[in-house]
N, C-alpha and C positions, 0 to 999 in steps of 0.2 A: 373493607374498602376495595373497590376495585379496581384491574390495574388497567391503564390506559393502552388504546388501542395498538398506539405507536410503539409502544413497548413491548405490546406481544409480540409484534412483527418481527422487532429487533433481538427478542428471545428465542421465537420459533427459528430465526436464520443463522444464531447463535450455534444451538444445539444441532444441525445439521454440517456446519460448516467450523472453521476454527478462527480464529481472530485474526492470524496473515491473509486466511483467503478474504476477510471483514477490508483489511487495511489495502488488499490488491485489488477491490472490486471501488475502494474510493479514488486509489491510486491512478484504475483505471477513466474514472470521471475528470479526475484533478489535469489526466492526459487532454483527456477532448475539450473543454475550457480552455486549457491554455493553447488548444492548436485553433480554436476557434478567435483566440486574442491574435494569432498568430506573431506570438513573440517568444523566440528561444531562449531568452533570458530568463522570462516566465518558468517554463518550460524546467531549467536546469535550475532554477533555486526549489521547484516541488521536485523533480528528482532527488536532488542535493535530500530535500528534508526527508522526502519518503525512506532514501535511502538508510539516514541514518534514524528515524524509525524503525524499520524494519531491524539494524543491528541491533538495537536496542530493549529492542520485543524480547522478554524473557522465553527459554525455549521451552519451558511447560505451558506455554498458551499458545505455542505454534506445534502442540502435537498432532498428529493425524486423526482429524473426526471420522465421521460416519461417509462425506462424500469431501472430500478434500483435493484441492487442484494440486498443490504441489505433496509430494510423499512425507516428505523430512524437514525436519526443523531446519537442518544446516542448508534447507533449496533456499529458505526464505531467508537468511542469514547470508548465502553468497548474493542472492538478487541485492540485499540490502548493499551489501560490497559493490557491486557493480554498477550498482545506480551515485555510492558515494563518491568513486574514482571518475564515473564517465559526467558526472555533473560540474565539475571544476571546465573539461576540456568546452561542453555543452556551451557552458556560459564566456569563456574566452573567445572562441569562434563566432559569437553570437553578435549581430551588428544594432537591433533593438528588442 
């Protein structure tokens, strides 16, 4: 059986990449969405999630592939930290 298209794609980007830079390349989508609703409530409940995402992500699937944006497990482990702290203040300040 053969495997679908879509699936090679999402293997071929696998195996060059690691699963945080997988989760920061949606995170980074999930960004321009929400600034095209242009509502920072939006905005800080997908940080809030990404954030605690990202803590969550075991750190043997955020080790260093072949072309990787951040170095270390523990970049993608503080971003997750700082996207869970700044997401509370995000959404407090935030008028709609």
């Amino acid at each position: 059986m053969a495997t679908p298209v879509p699936l090679q794609v999402v293997d071929s980007f696998l195996l060059k990449y690691n699963v945080g830079d997988a989760l920061l390349l949606v995170f980074g989508l999930a960004v321009v969405a929400a600034l095209v609703v242009r509502s920072r409530k939006v905005l800080a409940l997908q940080s809030g999630l990404f954030g605690v995402v990202f803590v969550a992500t075991p750190s043997s699937a955020l080790v260093a592939a072949e072309q990787s944006l951040l170095s270390e497990p523990i970049a993608y482990k503080s971003l997750g930290l700082v996207l869970v702290f700044a997401a509370p203040l995000l959404y407090a300040t935030a008028r709609k």
